[in-house]
MDAnalysis code that builds the backbone (N, CA, C; Angstrom):
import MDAnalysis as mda
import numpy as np

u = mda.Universe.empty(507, n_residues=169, atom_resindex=np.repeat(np.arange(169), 3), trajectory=True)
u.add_TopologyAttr("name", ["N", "CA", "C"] * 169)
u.add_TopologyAttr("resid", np.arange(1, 170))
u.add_TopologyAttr("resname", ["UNK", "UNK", "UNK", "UNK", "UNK", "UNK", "UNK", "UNK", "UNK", "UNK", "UNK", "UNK", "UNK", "UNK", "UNK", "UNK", "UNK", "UNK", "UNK", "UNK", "UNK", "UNK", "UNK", "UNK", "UNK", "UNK", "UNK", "UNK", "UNK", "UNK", "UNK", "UNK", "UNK", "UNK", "UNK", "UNK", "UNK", "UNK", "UNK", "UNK", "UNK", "UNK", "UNK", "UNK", "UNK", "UNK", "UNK", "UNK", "UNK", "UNK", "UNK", "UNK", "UNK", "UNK", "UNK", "UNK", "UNK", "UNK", "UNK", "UNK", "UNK", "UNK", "UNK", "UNK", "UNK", "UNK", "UNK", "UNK", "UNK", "UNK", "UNK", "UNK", "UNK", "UNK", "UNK", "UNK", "UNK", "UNK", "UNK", "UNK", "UNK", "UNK", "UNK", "UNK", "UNK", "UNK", "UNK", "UNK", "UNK", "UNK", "UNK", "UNK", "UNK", "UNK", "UNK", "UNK", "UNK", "UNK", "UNK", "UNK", "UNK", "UNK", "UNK", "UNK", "UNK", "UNK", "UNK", "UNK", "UNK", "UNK", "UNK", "UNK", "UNK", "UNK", "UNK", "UNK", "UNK", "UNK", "UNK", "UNK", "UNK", "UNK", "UNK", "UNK", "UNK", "UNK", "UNK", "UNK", "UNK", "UNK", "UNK", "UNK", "UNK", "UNK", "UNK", "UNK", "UNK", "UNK", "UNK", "UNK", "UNK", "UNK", "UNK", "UNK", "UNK", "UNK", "UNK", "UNK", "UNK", "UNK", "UNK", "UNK", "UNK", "UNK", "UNK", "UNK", "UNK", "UNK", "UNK", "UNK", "UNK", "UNK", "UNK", "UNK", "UNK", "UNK", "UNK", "UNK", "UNK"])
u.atoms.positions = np.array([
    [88.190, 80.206, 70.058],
    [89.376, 80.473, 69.288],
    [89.778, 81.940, 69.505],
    [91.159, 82.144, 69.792],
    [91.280, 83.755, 70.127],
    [91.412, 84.450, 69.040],
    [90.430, 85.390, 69.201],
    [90.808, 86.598, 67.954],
    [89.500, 86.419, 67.413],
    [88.616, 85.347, 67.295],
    [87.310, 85.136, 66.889],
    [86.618, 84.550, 67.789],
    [86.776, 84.089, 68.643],
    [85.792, 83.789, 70.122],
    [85.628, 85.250, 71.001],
    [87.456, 85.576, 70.882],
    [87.423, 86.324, 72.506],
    [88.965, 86.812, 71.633],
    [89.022, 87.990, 72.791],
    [89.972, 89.085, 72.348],
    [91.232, 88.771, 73.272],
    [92.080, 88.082, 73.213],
    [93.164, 88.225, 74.797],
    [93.397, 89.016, 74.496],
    [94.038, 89.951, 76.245],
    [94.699, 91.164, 76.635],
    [95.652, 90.840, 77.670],
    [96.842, 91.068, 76.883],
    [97.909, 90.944, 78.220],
    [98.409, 91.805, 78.969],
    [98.466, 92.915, 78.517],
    [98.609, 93.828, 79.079],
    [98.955, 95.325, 80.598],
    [97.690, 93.828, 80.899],
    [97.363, 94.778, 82.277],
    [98.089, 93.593, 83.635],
    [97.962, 94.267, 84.614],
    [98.598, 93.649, 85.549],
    [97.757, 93.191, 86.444],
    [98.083, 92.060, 87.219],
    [97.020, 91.482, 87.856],
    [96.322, 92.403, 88.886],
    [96.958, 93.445, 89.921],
    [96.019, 94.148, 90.548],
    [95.058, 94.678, 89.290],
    [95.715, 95.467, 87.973],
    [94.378, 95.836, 87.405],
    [93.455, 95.432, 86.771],
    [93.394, 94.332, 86.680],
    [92.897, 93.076, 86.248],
    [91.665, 92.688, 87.147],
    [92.296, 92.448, 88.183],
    [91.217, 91.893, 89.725],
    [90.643, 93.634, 89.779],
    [90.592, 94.565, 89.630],
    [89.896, 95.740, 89.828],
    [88.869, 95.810, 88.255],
    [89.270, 95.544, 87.338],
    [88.618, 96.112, 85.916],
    [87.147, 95.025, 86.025],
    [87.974, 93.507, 86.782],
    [87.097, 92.690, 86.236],
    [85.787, 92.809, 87.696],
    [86.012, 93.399, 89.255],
    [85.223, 94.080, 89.943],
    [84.382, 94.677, 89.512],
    [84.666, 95.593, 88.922],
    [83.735, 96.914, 88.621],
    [83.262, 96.816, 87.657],
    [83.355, 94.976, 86.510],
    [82.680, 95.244, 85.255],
    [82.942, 95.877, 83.910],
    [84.436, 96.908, 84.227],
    [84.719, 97.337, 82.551],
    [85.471, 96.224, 82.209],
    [85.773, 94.769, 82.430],
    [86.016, 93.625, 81.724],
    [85.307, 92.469, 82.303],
    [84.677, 91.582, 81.439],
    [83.811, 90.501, 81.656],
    [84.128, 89.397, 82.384],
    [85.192, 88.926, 81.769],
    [86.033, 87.794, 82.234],
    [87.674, 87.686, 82.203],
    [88.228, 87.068, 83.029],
    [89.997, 87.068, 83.345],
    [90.361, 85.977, 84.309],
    [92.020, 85.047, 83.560],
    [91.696, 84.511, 83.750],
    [92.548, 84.975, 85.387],
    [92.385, 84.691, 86.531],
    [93.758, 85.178, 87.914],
    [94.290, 84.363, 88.781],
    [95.516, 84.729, 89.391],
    [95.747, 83.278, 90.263],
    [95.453, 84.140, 91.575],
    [95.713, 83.283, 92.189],
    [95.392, 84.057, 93.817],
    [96.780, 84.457, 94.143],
    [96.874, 86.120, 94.540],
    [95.658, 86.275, 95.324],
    [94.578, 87.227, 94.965],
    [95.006, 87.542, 93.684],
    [94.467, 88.306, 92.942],
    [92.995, 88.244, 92.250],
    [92.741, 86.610, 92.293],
    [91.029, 86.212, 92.442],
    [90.420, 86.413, 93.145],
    [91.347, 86.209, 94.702],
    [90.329, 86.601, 96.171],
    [90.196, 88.058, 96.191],
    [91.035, 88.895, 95.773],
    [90.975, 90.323, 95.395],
    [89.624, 90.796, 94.413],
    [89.418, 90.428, 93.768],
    [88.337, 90.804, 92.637],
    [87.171, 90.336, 93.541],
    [86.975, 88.797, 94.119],
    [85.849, 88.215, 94.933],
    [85.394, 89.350, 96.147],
    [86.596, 90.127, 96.609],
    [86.232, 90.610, 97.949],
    [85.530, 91.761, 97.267],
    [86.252, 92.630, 96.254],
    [85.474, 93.806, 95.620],
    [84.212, 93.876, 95.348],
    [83.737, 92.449, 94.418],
    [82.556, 92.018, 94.114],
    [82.062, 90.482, 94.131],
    [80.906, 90.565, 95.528],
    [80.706, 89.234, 95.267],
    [79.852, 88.347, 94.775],
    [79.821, 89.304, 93.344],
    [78.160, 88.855, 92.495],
    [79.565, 87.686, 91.518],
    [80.470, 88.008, 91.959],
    [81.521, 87.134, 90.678],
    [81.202, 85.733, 90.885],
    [81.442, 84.946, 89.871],
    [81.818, 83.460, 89.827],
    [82.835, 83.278, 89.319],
    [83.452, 81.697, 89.574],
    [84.643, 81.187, 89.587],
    [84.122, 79.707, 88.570],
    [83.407, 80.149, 87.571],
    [83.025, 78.961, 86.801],
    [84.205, 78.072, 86.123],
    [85.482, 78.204, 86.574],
    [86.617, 77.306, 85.799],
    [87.411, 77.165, 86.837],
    [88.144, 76.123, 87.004],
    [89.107, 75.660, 87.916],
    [90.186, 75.149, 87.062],
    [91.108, 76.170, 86.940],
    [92.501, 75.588, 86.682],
    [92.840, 74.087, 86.723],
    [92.702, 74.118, 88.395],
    [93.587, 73.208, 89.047],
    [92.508, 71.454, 88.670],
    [91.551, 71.839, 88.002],
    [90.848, 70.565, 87.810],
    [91.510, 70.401, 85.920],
    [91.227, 71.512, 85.322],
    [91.798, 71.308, 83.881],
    [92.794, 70.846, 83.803],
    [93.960, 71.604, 84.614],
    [95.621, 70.619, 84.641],
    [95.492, 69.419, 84.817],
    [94.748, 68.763, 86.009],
    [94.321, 67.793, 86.514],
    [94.518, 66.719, 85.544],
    [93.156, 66.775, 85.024],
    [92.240, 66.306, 84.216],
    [93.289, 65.927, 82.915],
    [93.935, 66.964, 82.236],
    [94.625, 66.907, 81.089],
    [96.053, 66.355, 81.299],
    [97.019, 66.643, 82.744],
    [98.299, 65.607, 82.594],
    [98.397, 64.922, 83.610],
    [97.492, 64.531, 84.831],
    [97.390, 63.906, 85.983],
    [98.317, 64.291, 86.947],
    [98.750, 65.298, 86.726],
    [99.461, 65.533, 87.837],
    [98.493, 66.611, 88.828],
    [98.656, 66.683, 90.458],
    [98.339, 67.674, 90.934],
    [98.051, 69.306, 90.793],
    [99.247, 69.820, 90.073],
    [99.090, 70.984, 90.495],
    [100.041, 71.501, 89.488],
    [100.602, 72.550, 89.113],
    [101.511, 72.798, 87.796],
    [102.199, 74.351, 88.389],
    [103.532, 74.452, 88.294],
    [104.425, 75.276, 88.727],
    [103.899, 76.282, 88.313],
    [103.832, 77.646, 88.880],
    [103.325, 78.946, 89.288],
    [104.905, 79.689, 89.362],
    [105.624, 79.590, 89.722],
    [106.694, 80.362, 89.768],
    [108.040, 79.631, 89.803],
    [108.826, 80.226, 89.472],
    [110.240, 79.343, 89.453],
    [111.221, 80.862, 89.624],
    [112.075, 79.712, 90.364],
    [113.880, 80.396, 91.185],
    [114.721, 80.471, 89.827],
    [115.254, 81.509, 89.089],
    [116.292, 80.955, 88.327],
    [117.109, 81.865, 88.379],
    [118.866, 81.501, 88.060],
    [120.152, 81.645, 88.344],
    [120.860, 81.529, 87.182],
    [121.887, 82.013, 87.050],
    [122.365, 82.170, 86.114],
    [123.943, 80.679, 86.475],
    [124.523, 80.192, 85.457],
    [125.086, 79.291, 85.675],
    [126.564, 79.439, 86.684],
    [126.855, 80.223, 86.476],
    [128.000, 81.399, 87.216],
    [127.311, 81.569, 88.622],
    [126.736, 82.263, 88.846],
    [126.045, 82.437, 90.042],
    [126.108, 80.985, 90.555],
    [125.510, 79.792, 90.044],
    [125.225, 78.535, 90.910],
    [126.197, 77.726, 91.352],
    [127.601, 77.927, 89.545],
    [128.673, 77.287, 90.261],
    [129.745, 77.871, 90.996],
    [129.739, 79.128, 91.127],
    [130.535, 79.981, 91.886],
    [130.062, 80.131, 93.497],
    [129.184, 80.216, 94.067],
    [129.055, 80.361, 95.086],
    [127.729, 79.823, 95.518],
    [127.824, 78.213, 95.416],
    [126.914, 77.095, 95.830],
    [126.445, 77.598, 97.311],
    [127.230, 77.787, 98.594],
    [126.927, 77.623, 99.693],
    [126.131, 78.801, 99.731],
    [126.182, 79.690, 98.916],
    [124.873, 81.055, 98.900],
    [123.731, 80.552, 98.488],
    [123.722, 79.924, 97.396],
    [122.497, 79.580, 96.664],
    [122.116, 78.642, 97.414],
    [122.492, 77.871, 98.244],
    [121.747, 76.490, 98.926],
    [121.300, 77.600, 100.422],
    [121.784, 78.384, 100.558],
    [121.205, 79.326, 101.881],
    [119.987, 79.883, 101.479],
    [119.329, 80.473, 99.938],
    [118.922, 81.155, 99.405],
    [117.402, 80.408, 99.096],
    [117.609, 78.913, 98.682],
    [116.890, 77.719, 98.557],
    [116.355, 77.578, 99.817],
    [117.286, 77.410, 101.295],
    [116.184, 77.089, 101.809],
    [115.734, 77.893, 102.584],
    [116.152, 79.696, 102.613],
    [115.173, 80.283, 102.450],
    [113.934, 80.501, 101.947],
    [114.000, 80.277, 100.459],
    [112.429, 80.027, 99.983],
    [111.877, 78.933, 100.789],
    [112.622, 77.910, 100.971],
    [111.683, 76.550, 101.439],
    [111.139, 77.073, 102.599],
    [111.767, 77.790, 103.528],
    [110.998, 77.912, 104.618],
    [110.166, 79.279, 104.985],
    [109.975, 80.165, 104.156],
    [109.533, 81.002, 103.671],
    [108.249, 80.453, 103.155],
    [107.971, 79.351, 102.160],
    [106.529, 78.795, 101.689],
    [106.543, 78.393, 102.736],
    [107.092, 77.153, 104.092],
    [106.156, 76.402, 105.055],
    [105.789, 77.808, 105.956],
    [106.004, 78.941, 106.282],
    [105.926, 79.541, 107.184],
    [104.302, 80.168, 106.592],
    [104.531, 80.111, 105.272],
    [103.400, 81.434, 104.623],
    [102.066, 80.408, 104.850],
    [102.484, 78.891, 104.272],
    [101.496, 77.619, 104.320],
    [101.293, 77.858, 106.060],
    [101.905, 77.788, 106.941],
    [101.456, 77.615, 108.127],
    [100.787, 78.534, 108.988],
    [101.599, 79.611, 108.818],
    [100.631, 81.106, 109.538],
    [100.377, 81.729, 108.238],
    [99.212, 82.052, 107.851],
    [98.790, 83.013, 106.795],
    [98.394, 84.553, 107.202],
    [97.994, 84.144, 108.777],
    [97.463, 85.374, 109.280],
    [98.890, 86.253, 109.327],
    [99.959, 85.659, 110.103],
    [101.098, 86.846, 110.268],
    [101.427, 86.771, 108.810],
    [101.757, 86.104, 107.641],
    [102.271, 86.503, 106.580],
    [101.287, 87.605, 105.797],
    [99.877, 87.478, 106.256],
    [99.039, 88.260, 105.531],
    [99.139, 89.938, 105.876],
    [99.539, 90.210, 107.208],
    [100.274, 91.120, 108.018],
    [101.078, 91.661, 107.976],
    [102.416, 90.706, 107.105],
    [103.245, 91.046, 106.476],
    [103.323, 91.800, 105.052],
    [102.558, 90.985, 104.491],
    [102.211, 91.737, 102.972],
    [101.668, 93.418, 103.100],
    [101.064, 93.693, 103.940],
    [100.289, 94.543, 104.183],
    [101.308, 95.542, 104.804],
    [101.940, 95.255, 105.496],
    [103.089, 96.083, 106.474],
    [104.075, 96.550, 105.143],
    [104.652, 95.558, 104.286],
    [105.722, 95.598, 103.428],
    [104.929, 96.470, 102.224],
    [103.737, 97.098, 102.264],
    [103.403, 97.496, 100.787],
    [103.534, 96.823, 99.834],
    [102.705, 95.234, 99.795],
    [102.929, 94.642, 98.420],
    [101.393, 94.345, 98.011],
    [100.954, 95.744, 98.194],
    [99.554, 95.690, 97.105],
    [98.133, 95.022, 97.737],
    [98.486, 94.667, 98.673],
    [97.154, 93.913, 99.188],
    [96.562, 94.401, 100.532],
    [95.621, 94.161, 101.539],
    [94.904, 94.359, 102.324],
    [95.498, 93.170, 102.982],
    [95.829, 92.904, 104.330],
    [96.179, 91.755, 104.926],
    [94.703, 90.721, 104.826],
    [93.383, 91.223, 105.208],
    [92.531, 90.666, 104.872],
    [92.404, 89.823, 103.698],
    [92.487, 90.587, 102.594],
    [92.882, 89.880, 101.202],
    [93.788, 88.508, 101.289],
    [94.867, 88.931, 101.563],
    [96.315, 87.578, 101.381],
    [95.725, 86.479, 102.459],
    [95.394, 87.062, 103.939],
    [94.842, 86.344, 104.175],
    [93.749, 84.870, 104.002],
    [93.186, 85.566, 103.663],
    [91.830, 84.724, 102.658],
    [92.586, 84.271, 101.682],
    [92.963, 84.276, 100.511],
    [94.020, 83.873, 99.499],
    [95.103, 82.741, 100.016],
    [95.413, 83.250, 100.688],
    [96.999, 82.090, 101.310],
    [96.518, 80.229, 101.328],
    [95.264, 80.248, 101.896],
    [94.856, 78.990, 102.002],
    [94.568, 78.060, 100.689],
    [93.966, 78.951, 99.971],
    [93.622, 78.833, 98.585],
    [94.837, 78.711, 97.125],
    [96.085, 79.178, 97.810],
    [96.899, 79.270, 96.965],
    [97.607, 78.012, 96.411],
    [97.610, 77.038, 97.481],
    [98.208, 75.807, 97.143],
    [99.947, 76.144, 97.191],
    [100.494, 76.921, 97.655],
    [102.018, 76.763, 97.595],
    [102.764, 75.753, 98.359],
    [103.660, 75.376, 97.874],
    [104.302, 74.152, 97.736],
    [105.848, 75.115, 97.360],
    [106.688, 74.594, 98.095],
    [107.920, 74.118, 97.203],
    [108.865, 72.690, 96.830],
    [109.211, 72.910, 95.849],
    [109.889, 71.651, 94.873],
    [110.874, 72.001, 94.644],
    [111.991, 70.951, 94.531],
    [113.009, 71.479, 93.484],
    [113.103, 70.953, 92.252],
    [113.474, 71.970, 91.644],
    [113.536, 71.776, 89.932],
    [113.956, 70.160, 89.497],
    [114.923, 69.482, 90.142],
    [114.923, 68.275, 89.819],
    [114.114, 67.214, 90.192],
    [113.218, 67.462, 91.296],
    [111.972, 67.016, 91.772],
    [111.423, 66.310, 90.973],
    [110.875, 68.299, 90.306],
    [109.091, 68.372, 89.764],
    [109.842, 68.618, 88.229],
    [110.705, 68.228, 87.607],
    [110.997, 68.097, 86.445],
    [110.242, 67.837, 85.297],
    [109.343, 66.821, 86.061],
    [107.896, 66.530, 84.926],
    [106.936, 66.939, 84.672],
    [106.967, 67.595, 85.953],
    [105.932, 68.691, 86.034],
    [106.133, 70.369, 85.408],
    [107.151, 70.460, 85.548],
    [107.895, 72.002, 84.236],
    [107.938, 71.488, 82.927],
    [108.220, 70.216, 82.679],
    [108.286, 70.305, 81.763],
    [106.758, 69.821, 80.829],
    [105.682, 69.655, 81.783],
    [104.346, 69.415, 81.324],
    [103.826, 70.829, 81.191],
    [104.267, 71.754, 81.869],
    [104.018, 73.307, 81.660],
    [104.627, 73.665, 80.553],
    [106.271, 73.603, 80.627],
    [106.695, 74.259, 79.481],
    [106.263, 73.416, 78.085],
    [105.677, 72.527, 77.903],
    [105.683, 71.567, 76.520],
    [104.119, 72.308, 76.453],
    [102.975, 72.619, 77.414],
    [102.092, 73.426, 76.770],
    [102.254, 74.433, 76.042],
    [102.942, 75.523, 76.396],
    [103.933, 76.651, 75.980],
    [104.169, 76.165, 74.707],
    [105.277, 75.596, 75.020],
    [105.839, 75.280, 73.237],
    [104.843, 74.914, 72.485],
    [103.199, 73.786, 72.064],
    [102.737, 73.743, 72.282],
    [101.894, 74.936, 71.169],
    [101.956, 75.670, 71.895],
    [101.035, 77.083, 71.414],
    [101.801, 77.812, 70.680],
    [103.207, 78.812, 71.695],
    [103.765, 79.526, 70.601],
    [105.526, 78.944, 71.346],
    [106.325, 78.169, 70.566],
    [107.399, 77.426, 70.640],
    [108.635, 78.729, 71.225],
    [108.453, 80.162, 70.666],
    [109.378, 81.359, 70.824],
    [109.342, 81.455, 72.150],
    [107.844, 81.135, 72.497],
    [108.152, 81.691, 74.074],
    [109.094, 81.057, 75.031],
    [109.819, 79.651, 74.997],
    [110.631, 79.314, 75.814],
    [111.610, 78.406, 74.861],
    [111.992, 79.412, 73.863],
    [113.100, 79.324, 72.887],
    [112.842, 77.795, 72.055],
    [111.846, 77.769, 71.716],
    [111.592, 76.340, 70.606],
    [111.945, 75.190, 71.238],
    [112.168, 74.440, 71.807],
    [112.753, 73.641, 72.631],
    [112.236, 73.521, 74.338],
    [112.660, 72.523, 74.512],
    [112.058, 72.155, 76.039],
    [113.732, 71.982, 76.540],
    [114.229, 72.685, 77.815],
    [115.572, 72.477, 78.711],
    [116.092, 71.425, 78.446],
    [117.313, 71.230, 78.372],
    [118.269, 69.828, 78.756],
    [118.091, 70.223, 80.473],
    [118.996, 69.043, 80.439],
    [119.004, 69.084, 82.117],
    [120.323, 69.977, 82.455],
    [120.740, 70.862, 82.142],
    [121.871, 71.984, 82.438],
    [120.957, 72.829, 83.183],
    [119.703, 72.812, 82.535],
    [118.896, 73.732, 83.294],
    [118.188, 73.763, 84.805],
    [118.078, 72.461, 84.727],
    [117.685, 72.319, 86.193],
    [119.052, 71.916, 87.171],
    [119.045, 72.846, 87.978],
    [119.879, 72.576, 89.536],
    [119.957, 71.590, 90.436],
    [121.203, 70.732, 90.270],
    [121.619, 69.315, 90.777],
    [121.792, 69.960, 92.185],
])
């Protein structure tokens, strides 16, 4: 129970997170990759005694549960569709490229200054499970995320679960 089991801290950011929980001034956290393989490479006395991806599992049968989402403002989507569908499948091919070569994207991260060691992303990329969907897809799947959310604390994604205005036809 939080607050009498265990203390959450939100606070910190995942690089400092994957460093605090290295070196031991924090016990346990929970991280996604690549920021787990980050802490693993620092120290590899760590364990990985919980698997997300088996708890989601386990609790709504679905595979895997959205990690990040594209969002637009309604103006933006209906004003200049042929941008946003350029923009879409940029991301789309942006995840098959990262899913397919990890080594040059890991190269990339590293070149672009986004915090990591290409080694790191490297190792991570395989492990990450990225996928893209579109929102009208995996609909059941956001909304098995966001109904945990609500769920716990309802403010965080305004008391309510989306109509479908929200997801992009």
């Amino acid at each position: 129970m939080p607050g009498k089991d265990y203390t959450p801290i939100y606070n910190l950011s995942y690089p400092e997170i994957a460093a605090a929980l290295a070196s031991g001034k924090i016990q346990y956290a929970v991280l996604p990759e690549p920021f787990a393989m980050q802490a693993f490479l620092l120290n590899r006395d760590l364990l990985s005694p919980i698997s997300l991806d088996s708890l989601w599992q386990k609790q709504t049968g679905m595979q895997s549960y959205p990690m990040s989402i594209f969002v637009v403002s309604k103006k933006l989507a209906d004003g200049n569709r042929q941008l946003l569908d350029k923009i879409l499948d940029s991301l789309e091919a942006s995840v098959k490229k990262t899913v397919s070569d990890p080594k040059a994207t890991a190269q990339l991260v590293e070149k672009l200054d986004l915090g990591l060691k290409a080694s790191v992303a490297e190792t991570a990329i395989p492990k990450s499970n990225y996928v893209y969907e579109d929102a009208v897809s995996d609909r059941k799947s956001i909304e098995a995320l966001l109904s945990l959310f609500l769920s716990f604390e309802p403010a965080s994604i305004g008391g309510k679960l989306p109509d479908q205005g929200f997801y992009l036809n």
